[in-house]
C-alpha positions as CSV (number, residue, x, y, z in Angstrom):
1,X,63.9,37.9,-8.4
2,X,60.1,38.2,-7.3
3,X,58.6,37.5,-4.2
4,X,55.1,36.3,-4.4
5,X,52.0,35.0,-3.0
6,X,49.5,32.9,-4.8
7,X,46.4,32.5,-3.2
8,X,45.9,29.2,-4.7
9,X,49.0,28.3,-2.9
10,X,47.8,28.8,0.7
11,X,46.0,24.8,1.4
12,X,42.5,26.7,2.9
13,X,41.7,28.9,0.4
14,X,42.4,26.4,-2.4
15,X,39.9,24.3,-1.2
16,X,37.6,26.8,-1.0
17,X,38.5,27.3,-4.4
18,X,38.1,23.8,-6.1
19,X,34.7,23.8,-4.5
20,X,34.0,27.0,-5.9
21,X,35.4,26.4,-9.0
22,X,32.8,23.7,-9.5
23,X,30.2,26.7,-9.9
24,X,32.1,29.1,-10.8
25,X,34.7,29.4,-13.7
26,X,35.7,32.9,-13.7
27,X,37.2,34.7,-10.2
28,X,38.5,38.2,-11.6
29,X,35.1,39.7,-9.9
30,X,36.2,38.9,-6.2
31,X,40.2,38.5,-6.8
32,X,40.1,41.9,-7.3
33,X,38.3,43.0,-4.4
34,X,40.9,40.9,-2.7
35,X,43.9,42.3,-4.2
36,X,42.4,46.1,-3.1
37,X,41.4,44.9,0.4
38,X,45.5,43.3,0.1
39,X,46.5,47.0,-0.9
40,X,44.4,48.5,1.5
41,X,45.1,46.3,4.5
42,X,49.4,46.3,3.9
43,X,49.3,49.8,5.3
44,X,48.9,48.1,9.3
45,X,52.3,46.5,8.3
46,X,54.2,49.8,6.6
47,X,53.0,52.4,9.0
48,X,53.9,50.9,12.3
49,X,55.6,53.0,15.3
50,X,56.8,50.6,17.3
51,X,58.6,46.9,16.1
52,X,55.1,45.4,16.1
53,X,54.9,41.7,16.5
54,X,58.3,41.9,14.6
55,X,61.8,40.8,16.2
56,X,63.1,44.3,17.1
57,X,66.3,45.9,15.6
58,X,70.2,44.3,16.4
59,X,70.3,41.0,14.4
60,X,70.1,37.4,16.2
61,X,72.4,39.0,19.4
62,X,70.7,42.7,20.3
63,X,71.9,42.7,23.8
64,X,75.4,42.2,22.9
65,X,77.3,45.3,23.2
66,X,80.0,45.7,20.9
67,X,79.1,48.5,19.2
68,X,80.4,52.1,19.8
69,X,78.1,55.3,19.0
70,X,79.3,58.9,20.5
71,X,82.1,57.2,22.3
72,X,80.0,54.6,24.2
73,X,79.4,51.4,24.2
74,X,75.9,50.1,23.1
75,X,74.0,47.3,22.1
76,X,73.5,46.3,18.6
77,X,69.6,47.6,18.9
78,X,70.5,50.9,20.1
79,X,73.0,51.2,17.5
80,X,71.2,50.4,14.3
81,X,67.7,52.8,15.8
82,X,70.9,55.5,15.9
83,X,72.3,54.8,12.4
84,X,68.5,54.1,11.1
85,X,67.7,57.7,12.8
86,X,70.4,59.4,11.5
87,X,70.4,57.9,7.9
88,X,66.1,58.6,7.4
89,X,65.0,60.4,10.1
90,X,63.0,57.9,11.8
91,X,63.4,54.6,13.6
92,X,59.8,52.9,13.1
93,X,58.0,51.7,10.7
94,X,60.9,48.7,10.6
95,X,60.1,47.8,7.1
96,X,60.5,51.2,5.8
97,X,63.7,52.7,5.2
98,X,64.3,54.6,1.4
99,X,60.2,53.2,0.6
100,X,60.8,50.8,-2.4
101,X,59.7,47.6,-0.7
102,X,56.3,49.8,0.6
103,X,55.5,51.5,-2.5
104,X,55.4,47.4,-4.0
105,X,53.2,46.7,-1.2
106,X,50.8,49.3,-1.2
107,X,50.2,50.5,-4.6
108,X,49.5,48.0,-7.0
109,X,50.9,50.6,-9.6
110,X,54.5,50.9,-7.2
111,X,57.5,50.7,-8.7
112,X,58.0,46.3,-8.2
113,X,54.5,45.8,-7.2
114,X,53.8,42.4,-9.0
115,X,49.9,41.3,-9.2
116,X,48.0,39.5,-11.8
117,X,44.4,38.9,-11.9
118,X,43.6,36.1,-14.2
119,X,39.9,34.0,-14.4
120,X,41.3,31.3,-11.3
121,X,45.0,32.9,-10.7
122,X,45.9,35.7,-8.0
123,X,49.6,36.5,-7.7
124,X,50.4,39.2,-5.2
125,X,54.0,40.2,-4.2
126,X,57.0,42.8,-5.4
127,X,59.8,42.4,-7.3
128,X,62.0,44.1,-5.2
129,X,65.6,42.5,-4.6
130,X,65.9,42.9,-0.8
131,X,62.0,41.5,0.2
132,X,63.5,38.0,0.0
133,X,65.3,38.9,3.1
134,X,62.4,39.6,4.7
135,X,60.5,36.8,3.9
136,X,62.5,33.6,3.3
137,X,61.9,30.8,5.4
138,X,65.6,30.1,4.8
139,X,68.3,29.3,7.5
140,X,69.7,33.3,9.0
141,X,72.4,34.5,9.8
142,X,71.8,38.1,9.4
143,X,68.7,39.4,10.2
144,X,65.9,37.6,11.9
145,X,62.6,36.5,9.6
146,X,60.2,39.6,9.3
147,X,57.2,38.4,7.0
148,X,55.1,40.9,5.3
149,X,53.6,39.0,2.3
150,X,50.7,36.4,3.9
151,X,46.9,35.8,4.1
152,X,46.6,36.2,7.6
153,X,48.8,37.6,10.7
154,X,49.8,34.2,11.2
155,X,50.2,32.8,14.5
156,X,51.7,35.6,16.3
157,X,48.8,37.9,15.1
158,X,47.1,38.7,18.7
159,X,44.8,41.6,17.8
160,X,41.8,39.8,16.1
161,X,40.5,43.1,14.8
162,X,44.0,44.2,12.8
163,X,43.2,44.4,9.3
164,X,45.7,41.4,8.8
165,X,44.3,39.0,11.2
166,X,41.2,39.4,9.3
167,X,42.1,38.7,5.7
168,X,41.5,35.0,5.4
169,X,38.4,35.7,6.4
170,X,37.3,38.7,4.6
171,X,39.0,36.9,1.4
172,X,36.8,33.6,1.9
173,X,33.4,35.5,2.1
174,X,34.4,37.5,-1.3
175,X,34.7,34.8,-2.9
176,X,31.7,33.1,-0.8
177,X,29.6,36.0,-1.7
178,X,30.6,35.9,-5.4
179,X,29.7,32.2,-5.8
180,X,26.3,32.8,-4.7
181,X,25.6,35.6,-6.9
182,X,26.7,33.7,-9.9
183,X,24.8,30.4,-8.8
184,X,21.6,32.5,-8.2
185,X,21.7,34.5,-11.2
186,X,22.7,38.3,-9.7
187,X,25.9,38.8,-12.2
C-alpha cells in the first residue's frame, strides 16, 4: 500500500499548472526544488515536542479513565505518554515512534519514501503500511486523523511563518519563477 500526494491532484496548483503547461512542457527543473523544499520542510512535522496542532494521545475518549499504570487509575492520555515513554524513551514527536514513517518523510532515499519526478508528474508519499492510519479521511474508530502528507498546514495551520503553512506558496512561485525563465529565454 502507498500513501501519496500528487501535486496535480491538489485543484490550485493544477491550474497553475495547465496554465503553465501552455508555456512550458517540461517541470523536472522546479518539481525538484519542490520535492527538496518537501524533504526539507517535513522536519517541522517529525521533530515536534509537544502534540502540535495534532489531537493529543488517548484515542477518541482521552479523559476517560479506565486504564491502570503503577496501581492507579489514569486516563487513556496519560497512559499511552507512559507506555510510549517506557517503550522509546520519549513521548513527543507524536508521529515518531521506531522512525520508519519519518525516514519516508524526510529522506527521499528512506526506506518507503516514494517520489517520482517526471516532465508534468510529482508523486510524493511513503510506502509504509501504518501512514494510512494517519492520513485517511476514512470513518475512526481508533485513533483520531493526524495528517502529515499535504501542500499546506491546512486550516488548522495558525503560524503563518511554519515551514508548512508556507509551501503552497513557496511551490507556486517555483514553478512561477521557472515559467518565466523558460518563456524569456534564461534556461
Amino acid at each position: 500500500m502507498e500513501t501519496s500526494f500528487i501535486i496535480e491532484n491538489d485543484k490550485e496548483f493544477k491550474k497553475l499548472l495547465d496554465e503553465a503547461g501552455k508555456k512550458v512542457s517540461d517541470f523536472r527543473i522546479p518539481f525538484t526544488s519542490i520535492k527538496k523544499d518537501f524533504y526539507r520542510s517535513n522536519r517541522k512535522i517529525f521533530t515536534l515536542k509537544t502534540k502540535g496542532l495534532y489531537d493529543d494521545f488517548g484515542g477518541f475518549s482521552p479523559d476517560t479513565k479506565d486504564q491502570v499504570r503503577k496501581g492507579r487509575l489514569v486516563t487513556r492520555r496519560v497512559a499511552y505518554k507512559y507506555d510510549k515513554q517506557r517503550a522509546v524513551g520519549f513521548v513527543y514527536p507524536m508521529l515518531f515512534r521506531e522512525g520508519a514513517l519519518a525516514e519516508s518523510m524526510l529522506n527521499s532515499r528512506g526506506r518507503g519514501a516514494v517520489n517520482f519526478v517526471g516532465r508534468r508528474e510529482l508523486v510524493l508519499g511513503t510506502s509504509i503500511k501504518h501512514a494510512v492510519y494517519h492520513q485517511s479521511d476514512e470513518t475512526r474508530s481508533k485513533i483520531p486523523q493526524r495528517k502529515f502528507l499535504f501542500i499546506d498546514g491546512g486550516e488548522k495551520e495558525v503560524a503563518r511563518d511554519a515551514k508548512i503553512a508556507g509551501r503552497r506558496e513557496r511551490w507556486f512561485n517555483i514553478v512561477r519563477d521557472h515559467v518565466k525563465q523558460v518563456v524569456e529565454g534564461e534556461i
